[in-house]
C-alpha positions in Angstrom: -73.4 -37.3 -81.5 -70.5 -39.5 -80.9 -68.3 -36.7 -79.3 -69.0 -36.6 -75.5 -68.5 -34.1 -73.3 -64.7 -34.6 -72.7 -64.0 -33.5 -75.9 -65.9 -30.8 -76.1 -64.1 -29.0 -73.1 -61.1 -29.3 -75.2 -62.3 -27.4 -77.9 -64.7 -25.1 -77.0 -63.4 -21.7 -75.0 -64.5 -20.7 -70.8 -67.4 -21.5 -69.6 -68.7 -21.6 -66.1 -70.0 -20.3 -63.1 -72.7 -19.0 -60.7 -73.9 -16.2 -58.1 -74.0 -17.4 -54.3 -76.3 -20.6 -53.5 -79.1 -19.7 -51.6 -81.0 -22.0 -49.2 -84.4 -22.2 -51.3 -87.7 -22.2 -48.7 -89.7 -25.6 -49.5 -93.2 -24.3 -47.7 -94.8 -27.5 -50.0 -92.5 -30.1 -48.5 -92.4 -31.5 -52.3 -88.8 -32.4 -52.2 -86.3 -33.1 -50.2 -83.7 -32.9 -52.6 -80.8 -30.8 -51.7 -80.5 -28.4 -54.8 -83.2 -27.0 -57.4 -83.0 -28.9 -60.3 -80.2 -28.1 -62.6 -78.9 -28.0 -66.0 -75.9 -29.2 -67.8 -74.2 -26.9 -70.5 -73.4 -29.8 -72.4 -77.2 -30.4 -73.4 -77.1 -26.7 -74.8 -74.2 -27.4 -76.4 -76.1 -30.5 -78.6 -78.7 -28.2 -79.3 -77.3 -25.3 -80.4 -74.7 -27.3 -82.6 -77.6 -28.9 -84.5 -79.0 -25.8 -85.4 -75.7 -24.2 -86.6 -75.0 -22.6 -83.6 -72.1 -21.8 -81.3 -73.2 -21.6 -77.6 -70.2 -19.6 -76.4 -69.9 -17.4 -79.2 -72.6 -15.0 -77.5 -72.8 -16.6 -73.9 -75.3 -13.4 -72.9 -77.9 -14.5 -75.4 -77.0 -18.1 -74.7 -77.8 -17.3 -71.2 -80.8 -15.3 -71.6 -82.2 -18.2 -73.4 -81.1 -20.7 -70.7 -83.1 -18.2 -68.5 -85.9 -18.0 -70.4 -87.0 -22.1 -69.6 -87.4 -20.8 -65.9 -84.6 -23.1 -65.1 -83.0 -21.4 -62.1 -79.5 -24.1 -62.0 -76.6 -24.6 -64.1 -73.8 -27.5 -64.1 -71.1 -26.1 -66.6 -67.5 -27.3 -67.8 -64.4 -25.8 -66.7 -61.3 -25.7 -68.0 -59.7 -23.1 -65.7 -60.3 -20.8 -62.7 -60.2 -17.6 -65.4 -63.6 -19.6 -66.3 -65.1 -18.8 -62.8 -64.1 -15.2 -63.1 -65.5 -14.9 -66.5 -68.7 -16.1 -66.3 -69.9 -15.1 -62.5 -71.4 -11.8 -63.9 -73.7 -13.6 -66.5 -75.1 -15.7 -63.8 -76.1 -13.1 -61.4 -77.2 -11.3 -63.8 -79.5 -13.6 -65.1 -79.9 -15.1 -61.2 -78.7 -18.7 -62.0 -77.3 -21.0 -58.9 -74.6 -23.5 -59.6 -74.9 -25.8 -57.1 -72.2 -28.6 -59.6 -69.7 -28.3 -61.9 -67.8 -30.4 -63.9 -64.5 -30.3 -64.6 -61.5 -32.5 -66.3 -58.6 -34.6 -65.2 -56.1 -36.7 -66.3 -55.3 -38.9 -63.4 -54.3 -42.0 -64.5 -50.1 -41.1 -64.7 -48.4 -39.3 -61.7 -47.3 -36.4 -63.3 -50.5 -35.6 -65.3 -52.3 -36.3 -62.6 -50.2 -33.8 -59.8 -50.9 -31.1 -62.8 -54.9 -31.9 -62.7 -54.8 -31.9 -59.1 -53.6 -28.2 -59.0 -55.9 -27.0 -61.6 -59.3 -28.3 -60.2 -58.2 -27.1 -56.6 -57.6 -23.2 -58.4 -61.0 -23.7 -60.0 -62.9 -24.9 -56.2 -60.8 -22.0 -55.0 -62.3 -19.4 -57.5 -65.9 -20.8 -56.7 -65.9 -19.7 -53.4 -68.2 -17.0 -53.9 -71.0 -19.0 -55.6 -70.7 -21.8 -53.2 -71.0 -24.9 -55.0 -71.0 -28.1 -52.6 -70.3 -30.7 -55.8 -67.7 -30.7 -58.4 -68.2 -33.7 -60.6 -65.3 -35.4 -62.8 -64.9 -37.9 -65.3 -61.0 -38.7 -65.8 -59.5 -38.5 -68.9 -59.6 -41.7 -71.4 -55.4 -43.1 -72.1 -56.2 -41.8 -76.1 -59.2 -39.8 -77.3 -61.3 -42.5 -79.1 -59.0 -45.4 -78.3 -60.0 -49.0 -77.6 -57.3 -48.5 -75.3 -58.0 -49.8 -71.7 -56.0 -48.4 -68.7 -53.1 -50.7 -67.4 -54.1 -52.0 -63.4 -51.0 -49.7 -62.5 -52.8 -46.7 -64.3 -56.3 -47.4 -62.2 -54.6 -48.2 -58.7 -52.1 -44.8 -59.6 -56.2 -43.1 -60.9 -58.3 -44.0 -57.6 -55.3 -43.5 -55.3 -55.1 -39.4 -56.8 -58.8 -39.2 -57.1 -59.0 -39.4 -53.4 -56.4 -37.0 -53.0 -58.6 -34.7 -55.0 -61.6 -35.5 -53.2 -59.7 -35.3 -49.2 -58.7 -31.9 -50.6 -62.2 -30.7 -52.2 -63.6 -32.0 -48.7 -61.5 -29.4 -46.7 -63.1 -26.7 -48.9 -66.5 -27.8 -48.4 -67.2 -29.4 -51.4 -67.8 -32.8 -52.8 -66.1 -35.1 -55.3 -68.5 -37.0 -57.6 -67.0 -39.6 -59.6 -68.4 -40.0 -63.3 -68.5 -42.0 -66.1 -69.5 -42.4 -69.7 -69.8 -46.1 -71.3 -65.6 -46.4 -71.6 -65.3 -47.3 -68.4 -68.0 -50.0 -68.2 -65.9 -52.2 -70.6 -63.7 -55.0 -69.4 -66.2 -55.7 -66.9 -66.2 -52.7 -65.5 -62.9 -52.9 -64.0 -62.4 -48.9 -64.4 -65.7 -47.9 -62.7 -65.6 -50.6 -60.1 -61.8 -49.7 -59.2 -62.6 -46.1 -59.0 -65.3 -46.7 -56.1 -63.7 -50.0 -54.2 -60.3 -48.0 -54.1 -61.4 -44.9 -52.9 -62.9 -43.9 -49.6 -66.8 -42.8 -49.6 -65.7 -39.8 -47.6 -63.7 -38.5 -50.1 -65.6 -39.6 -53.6 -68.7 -39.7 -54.3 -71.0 -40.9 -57.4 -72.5 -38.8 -59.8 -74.7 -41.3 -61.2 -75.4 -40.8 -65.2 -78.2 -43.5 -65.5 -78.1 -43.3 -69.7 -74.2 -43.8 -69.8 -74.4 -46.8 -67.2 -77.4 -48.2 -69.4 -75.6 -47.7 -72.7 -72.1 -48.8 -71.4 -73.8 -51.6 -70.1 -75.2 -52.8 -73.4 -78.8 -50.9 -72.7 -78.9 -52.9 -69.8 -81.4 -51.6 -67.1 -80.2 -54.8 -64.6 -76.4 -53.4 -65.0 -78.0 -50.1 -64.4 -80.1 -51.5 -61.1 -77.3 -53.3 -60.0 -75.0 -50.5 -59.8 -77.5 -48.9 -57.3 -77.6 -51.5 -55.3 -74.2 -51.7 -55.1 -73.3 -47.7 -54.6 -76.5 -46.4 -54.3 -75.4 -44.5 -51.0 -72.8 -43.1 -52.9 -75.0 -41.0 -55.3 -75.0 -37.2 -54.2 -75.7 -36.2 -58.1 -77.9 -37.4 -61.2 -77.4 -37.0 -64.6 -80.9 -37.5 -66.7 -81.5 -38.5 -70.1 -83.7 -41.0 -71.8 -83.8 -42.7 -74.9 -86.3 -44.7 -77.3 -84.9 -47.4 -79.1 -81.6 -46.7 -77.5 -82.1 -43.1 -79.2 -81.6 -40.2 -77.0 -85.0 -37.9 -77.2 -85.0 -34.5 -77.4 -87.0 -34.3 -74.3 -86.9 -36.3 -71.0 -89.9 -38.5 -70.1 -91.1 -41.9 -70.7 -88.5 -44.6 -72.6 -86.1 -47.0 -72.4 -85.3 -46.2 -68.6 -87.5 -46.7 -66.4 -86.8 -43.4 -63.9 -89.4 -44.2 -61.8 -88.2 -47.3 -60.7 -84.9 -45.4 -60.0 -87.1 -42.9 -57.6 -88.2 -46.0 -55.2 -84.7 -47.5 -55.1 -83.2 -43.9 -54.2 -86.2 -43.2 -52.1 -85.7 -47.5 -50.1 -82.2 -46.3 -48.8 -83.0 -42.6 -48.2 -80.7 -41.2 -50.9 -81.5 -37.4 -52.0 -79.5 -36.4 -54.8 -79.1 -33.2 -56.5 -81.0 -33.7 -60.1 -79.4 -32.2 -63.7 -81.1 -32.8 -66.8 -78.8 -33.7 -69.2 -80.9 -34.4 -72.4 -78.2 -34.3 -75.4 -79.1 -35.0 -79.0 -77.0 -37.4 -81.4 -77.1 -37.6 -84.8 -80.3 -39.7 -84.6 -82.1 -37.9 -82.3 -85.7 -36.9 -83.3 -85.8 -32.7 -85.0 -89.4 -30.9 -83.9 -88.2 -28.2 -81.2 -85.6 -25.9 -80.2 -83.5 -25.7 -77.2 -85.5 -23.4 -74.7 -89.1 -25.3 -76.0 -87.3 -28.9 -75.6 -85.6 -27.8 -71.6 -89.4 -26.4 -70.5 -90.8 -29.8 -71.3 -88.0 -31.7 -69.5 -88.6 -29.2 -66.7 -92.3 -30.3 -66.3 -91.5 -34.2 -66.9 -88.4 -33.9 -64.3 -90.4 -32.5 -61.3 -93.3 -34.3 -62.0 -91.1 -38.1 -62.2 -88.5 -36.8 -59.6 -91.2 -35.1 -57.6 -89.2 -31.8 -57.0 -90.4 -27.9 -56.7 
C-alpha cells in the first residue's frame, strides 16, 4: 500500500483512546521496558482494507477482535479531542491501555502550525484520564504525494514549533516523539536530521520506525544502525515491521532487519523503549491469514526477539 498513515487520518472518521495505565507487576524480571507491548491501529487498518473491510465502520467488533490476539495495548490516530471522548468506553470495556498515540500536524508554516499546536494540546488534555506518557507525530508533508521538499525556512520555522509542542506536552506529563516515514530521509536527510539537531532532547523525543528509516534509506540497515548511534538515547518508542525482499510480511519475525542486532545496540546504551508492532500489508504483501491470526504470531515473535512479558 502506497498510502501511509498520514493519509489515512484524513479520511477515515475518530478513532482513539484508552482506560487508565496501570503499573503492570513484572514478578519474571523479563523486561524492563516501560509499557506492555502495543499495537498500532494503522496495521488493522491494512488488514481489514485487504479483506474488504472498514475498521471504523463497527469499532466494537473491530475491538473485540483486536482483544481477541491477547494484545492488552493500543497506539491509535487522532484527529481531535471528540476522538478521546468517543472511544474511551470501547477500551475499558474491552480493558486495553494506551500508553501512545499518534496524532497529526502541520508545522512547517506559522499559522498552520499555531492551529496544530492547539489541537494536539486539546487531544493531551482529553487523555488525561487514560494517562498516556507518549504522543508520537509525524509532521505533515508541503503537498500530499509531492516530490516537494521543505524550504530551510520551513524546517528551522518546523523544529522551532515542534519544541514548543513538546515543552508544552512536557508540562502535562507526556512525551513528544518525533517520527518519520521515508520523505524525510531524502536530500540527505536534512528533514530528519533538522528535526533532532534543532530541538532540545528534553522536549522531543524519537519514535524510532526501523522499516521506514531502512526503506527511506534505500533498504539500508547501515543508515538504519547509524541513526542509532547517533540518537539512539533519544528513542522512548519503536515502531516494528519487517520485510522480505523489501516486502512487508504479514507477520513480524525474521527478514530483511536484523531486530536482534537492534536489541544489543538499545540494550549497549541502556535505552528501554516502549514496543508497537506495526506490521502493515502493501499491495505485495504475502495473503495466508487474517488480522487477529497474523497479530498472535507477531505477539509471540515480538516478546520472544524483544524479550518482553
Amino acid at each position: 500500500m502506497e498510502t501511509n498513515r498520514r493519509q489515512f487520518l484524513r479520511s477515515i472518521p475518530a478513532l482513539a483512546a484508552v482506560p487508565t495505565l496501570l503499573s503492570l507487576p513484572n514478578p519474571l524480571g523479563q523486561t524492563a521496558a516501560p509499557f506492555p507491548l502495543s499495537c498500532n491501529q494503522y496495521s488493522w487498518i491494512t488488514f481489514y482494507a485487504r479483506d474488504g473491510k472498514d475498521w471504523s465502520a463497527n469499532l466494537d467488533a473491530s475491538f473485540a477482535d483486536f482483544a481477541s490476539t491477547g494484545l492488552k495495548a493500543y497506539e491509535p490516530a487522532l484527529n481531535n479531542a471528540e476522538d478521546v471522548t468517543k472511544l474511551l468506553p470501547l477500551l475499558k470495556k474491552y480493558q486495553l491501555l494506551m500508553p501512545s498515540v499518534y496524532v497529526n500536524t502541520s508545522l512547517h508554516q506559522a499559522e498552520e502550525a499555531a492551529k496544530s499546536i492547539e489541537s494536539v494540546l486539546s487531544i493531551a488534555d482529553a487523555l488525561k484520564p487514560a494517562n498516556t506518557k507518549i504522543v508520537v507525530t509525524n509532521p505533515n508533508p508541503i503537498k500530499w504525494g509531492s516530490q516537494e521538499n521543505k524550504s530551510d525556512a520551513q524546517l528551522a520555522e518546523q523544529a522551532k514549533n515542534m519544541d514548543k509542542l513538546g515543552a508544552e506536552l512536557k508540562k502535562r506529563g507526556m512525551t513528544l516523539a518525533y517520527h518519520t516515514h521515508d520523505v524525510e530521509l531524502r536530500a540527505a536527510a536534512r528533514e530528519f536530521h533538522h528535526m533532532l539537531l534543532a530541538t532540545d532532547p528534553k522536549n522531543v523525543s524519537l519514535c524510532l520506525d526501523v522499516h521506514w528509516v531502512y526503506r527511506g534509506a534505500g533498504n539500508s540497515q547501515v543508515a538504519l544502525f547509524d541513526i542509532v548511534k547517533l540518537y539512539g538515547k533519544r528513542i522512548v518508542e519503536l515502531h516494528i515491521r519487517q520485510s522480505k525482499g523489501s516486502i512487508w510480511q504479514e507477520t513480524f519475525g525474521e527478514g530483511d532487519i536484523d531486530y536482534p542486532r537492534l536489541v544489543t545496540a538499545m540494550n549497549a546504551i541502556n535505552v528501554k523503549p516502549h514496543f508497537v508492532l506495526e506490521q502493515c500489508l502493501e499491495k505485495t504483501s504475502p495473503k495466508t491469514m487474517n488480522a487477529a491470526e497474523a497479530h498472535k504470531v507477531d505477539m509471540v515473535e515480538a516478546k520472544r526477539v524483544f524479550g518482553i512479558l
